[in-house]
PDB file with SEQRES, HELIX, SHEET and CRYST1 records, atoms N, CA, C and O in Angstrom:
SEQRES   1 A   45  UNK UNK UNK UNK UNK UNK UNK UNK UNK UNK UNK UNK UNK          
SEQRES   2 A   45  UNK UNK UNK UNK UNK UNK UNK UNK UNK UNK UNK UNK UNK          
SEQRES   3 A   45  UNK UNK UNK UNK UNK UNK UNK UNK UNK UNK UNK UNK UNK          
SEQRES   4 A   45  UNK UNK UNK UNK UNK UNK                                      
HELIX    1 AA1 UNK A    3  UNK A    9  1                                   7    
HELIX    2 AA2 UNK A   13  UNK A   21  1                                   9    
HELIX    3 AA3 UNK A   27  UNK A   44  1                                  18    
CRYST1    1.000    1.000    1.000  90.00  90.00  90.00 P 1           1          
ATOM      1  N   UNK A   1     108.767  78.577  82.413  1.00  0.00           N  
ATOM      2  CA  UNK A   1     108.717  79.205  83.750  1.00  0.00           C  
ATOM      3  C   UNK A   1     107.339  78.989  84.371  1.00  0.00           C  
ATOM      4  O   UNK A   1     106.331  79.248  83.715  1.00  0.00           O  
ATOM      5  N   UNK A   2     107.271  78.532  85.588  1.00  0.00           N  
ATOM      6  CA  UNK A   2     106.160  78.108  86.229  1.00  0.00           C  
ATOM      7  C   UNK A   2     105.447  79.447  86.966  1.00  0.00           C  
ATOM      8  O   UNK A   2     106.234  80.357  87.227  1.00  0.00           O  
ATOM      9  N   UNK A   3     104.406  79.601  87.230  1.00  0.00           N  
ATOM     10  CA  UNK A   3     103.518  81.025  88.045  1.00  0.00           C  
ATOM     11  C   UNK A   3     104.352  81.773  88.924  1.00  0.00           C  
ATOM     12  O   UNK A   3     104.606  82.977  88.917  1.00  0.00           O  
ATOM     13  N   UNK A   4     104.778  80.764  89.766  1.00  0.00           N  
ATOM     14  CA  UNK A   4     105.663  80.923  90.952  1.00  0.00           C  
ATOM     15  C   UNK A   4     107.336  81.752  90.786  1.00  0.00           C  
ATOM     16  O   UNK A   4     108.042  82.414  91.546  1.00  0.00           O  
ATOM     17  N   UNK A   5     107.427  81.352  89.592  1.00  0.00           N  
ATOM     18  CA  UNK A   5     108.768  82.420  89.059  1.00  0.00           C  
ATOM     19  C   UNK A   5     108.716  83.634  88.628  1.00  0.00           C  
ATOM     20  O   UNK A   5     109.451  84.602  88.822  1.00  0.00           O  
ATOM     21  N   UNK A   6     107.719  83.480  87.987  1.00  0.00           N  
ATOM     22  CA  UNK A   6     107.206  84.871  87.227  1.00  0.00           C  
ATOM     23  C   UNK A   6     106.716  85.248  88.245  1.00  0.00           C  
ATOM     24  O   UNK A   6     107.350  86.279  88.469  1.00  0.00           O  
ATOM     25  N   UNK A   7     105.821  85.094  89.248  1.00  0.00           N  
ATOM     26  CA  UNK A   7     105.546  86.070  90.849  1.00  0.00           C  
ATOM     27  C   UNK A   7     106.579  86.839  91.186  1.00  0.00           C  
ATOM     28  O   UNK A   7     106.621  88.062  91.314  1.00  0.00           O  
ATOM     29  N   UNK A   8     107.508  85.939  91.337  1.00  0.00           N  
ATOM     30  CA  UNK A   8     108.874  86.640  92.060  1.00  0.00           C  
ATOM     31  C   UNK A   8     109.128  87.308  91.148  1.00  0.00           C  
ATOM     32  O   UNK A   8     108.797  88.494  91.173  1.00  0.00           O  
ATOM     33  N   UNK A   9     109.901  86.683  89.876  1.00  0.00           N  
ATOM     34  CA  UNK A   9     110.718  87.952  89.605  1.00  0.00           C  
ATOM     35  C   UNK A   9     109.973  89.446  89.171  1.00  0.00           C  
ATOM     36  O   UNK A   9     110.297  90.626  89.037  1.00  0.00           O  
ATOM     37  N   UNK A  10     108.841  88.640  89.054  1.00  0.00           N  
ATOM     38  CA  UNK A  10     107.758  90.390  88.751  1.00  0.00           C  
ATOM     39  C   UNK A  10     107.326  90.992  90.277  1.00  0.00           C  
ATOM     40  O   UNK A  10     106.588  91.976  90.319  1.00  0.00           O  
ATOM     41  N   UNK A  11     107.643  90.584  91.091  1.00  0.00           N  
ATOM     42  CA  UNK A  11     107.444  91.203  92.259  1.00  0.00           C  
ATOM     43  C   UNK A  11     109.154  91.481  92.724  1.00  0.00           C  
ATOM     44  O   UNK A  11     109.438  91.623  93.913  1.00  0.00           O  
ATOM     45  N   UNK A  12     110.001  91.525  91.857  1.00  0.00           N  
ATOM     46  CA  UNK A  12     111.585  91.854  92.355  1.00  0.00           C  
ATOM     47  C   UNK A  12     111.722  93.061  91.868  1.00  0.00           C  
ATOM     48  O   UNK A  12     112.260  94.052  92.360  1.00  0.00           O  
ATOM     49  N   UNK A  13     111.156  92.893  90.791  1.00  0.00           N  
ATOM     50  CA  UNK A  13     111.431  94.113  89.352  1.00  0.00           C  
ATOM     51  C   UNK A  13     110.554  95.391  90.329  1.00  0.00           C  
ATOM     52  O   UNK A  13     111.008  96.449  90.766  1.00  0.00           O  
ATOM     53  N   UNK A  14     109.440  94.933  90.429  1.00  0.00           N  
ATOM     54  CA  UNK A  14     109.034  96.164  90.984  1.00  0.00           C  
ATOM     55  C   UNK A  14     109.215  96.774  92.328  1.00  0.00           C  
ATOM     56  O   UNK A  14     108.727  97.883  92.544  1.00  0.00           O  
ATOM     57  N   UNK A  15     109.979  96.042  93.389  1.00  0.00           N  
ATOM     58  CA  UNK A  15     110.523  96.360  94.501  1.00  0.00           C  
ATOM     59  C   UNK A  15     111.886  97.412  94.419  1.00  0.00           C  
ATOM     60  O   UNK A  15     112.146  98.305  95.226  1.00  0.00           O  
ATOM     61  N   UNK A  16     112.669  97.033  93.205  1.00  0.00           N  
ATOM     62  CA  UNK A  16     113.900  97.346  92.729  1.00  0.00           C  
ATOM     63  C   UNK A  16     113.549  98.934  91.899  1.00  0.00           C  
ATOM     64  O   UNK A  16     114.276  99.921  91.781  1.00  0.00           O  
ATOM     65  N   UNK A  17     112.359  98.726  91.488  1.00  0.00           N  
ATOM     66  CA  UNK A  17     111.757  99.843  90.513  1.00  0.00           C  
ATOM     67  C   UNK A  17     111.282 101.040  91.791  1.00  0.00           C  
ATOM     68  O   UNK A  17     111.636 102.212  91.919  1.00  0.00           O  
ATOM     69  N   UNK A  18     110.590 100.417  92.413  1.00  0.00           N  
ATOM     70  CA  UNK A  18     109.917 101.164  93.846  1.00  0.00           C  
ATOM     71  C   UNK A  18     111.444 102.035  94.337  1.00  0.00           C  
ATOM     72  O   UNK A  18     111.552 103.240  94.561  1.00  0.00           O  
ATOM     73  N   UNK A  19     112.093 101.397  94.378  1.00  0.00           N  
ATOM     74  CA  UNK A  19     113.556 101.809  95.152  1.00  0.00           C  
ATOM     75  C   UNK A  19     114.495 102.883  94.493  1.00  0.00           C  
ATOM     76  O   UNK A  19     115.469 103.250  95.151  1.00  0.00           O  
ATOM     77  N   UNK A  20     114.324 103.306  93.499  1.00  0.00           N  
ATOM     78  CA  UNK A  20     115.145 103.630  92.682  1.00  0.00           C  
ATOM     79  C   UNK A  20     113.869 105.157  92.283  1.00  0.00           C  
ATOM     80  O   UNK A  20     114.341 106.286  92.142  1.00  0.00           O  
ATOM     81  N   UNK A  21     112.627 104.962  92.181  1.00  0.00           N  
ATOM     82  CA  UNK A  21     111.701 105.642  91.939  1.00  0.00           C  
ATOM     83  C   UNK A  21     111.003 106.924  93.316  1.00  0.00           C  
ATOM     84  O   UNK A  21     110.530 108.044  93.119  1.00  0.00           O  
ATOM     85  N   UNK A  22     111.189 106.225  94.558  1.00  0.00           N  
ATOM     86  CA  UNK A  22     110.673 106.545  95.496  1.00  0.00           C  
ATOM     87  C   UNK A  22     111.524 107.569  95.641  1.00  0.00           C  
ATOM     88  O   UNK A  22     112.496 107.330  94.924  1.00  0.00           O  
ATOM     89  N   UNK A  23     111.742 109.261  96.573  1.00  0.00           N  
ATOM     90  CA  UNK A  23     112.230 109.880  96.844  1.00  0.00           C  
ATOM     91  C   UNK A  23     112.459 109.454  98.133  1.00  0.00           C  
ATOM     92  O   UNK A  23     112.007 108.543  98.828  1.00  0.00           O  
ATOM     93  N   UNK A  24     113.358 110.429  98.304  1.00  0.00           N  
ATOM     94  CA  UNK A  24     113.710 110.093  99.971  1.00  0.00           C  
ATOM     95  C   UNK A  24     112.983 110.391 101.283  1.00  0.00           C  
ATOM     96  O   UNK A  24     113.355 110.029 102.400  1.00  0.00           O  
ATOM     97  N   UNK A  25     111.772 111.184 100.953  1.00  0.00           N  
ATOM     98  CA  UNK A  25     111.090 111.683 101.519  1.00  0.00           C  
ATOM     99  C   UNK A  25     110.023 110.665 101.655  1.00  0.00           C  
ATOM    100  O   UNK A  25     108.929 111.089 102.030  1.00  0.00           O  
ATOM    101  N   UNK A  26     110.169 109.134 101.368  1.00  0.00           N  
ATOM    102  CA  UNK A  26     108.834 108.378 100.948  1.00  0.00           C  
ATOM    103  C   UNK A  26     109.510 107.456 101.770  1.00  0.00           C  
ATOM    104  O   UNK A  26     109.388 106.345 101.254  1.00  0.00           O  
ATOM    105  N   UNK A  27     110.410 107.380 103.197  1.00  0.00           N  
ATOM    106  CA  UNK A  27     111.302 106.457 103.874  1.00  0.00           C  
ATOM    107  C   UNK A  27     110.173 105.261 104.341  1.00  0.00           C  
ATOM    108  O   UNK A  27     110.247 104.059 104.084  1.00  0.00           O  
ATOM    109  N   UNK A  28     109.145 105.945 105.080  1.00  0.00           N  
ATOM    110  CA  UNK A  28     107.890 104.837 105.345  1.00  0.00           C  
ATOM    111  C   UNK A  28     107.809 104.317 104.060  1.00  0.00           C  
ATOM    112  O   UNK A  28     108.915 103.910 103.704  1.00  0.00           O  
ATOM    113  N   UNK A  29     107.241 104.217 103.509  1.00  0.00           N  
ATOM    114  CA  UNK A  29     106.838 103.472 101.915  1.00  0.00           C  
ATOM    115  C   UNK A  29     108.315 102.608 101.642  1.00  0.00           C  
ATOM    116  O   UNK A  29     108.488 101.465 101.219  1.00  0.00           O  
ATOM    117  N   UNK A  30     109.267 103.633 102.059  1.00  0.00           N  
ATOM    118  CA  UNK A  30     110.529 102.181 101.507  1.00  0.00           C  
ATOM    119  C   UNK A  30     110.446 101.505 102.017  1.00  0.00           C  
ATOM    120  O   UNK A  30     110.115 100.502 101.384  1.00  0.00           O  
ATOM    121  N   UNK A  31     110.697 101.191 104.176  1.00  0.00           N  
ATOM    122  CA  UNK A  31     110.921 100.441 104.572  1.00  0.00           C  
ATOM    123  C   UNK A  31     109.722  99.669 104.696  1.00  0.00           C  
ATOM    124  O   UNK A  31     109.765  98.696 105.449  1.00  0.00           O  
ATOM    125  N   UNK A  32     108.577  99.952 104.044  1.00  0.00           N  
ATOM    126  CA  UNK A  32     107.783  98.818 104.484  1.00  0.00           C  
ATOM    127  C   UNK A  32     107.733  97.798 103.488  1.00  0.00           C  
ATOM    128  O   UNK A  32     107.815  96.607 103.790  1.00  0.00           O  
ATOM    129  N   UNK A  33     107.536  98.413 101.707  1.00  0.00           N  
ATOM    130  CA  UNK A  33     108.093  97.350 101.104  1.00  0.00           C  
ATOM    131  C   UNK A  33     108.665  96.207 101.307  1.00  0.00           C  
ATOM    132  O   UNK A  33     108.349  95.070 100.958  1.00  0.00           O  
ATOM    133  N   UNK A  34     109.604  96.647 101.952  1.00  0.00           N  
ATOM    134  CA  UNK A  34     110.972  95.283 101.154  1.00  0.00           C  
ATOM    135  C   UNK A  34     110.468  94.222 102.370  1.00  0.00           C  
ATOM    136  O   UNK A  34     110.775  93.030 102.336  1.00  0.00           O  
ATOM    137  N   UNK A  35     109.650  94.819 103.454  1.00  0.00           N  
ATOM    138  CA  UNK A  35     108.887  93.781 104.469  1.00  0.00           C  
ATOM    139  C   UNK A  35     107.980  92.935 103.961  1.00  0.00           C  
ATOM    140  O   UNK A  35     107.773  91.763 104.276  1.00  0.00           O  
ATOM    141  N   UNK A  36     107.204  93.914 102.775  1.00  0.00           N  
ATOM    142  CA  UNK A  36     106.127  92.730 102.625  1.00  0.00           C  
ATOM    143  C   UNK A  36     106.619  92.032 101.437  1.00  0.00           C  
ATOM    144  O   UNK A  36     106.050  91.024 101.017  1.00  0.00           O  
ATOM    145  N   UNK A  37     107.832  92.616 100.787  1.00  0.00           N  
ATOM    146  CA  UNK A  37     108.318  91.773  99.745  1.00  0.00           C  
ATOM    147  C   UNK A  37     108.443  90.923 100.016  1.00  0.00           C  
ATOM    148  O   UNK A  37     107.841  90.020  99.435  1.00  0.00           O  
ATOM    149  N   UNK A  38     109.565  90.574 101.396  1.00  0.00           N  
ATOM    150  CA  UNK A  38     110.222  89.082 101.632  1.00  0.00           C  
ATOM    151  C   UNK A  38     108.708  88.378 102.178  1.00  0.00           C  
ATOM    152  O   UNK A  38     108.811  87.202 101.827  1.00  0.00           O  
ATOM    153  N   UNK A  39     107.332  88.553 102.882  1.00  0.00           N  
ATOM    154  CA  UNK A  39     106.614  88.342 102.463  1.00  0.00           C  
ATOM    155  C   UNK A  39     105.550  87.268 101.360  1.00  0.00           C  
ATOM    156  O   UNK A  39     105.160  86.108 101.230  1.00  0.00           O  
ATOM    157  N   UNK A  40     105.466  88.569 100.774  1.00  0.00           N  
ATOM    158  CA  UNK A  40     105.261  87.743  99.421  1.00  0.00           C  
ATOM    159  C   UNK A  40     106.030  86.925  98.732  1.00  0.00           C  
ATOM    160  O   UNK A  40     105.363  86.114  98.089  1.00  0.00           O  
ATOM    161  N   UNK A  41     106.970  86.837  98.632  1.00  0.00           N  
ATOM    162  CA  UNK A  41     108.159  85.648  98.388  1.00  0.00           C  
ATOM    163  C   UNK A  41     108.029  84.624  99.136  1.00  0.00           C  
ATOM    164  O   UNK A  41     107.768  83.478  98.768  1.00  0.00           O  
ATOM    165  N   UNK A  42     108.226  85.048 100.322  1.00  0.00           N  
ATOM    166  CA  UNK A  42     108.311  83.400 100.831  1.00  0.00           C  
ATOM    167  C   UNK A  42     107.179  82.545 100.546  1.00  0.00           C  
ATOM    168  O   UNK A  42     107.096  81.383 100.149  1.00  0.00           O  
ATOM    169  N   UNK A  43     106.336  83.423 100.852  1.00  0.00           N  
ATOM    170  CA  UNK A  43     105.036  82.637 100.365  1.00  0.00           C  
ATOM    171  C   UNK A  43     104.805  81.780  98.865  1.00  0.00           C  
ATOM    172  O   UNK A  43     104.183  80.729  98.712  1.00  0.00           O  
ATOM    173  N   UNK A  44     105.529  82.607  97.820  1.00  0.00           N  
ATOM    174  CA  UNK A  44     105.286  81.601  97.030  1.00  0.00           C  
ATOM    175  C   UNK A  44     106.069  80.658  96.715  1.00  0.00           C  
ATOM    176  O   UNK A  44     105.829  79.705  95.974  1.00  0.00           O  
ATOM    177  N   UNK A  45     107.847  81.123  97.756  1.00  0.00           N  
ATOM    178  CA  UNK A  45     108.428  80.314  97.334  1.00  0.00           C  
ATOM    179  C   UNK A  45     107.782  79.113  98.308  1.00  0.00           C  
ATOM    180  O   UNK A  45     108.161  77.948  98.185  1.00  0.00           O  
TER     181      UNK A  45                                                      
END                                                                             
């Protein structure tokens, strides 16, 4: 597995982790995530 895979999927795991962890009361913090997720993804993809 090259840098670039392991980025992602360690930046999936913890988006997915964030999501599941966050209360509902943390709606800012969700929706901004998954913004800078796709983000950071594209970038390395």
């Amino acid at each position: 597995m090259d840098i670039e895979t392991i980025f992602a999927v360690a930046s999936f795991v913890s988006l997915v982790v964030s999501w599941f962890i966050l209360p509902g009361t943390a709606k800012e913090a969700r929706t901004t995530a998954p913004a800078t997720q796709l983000q950071t993804e594209t970038s390395a993809a």
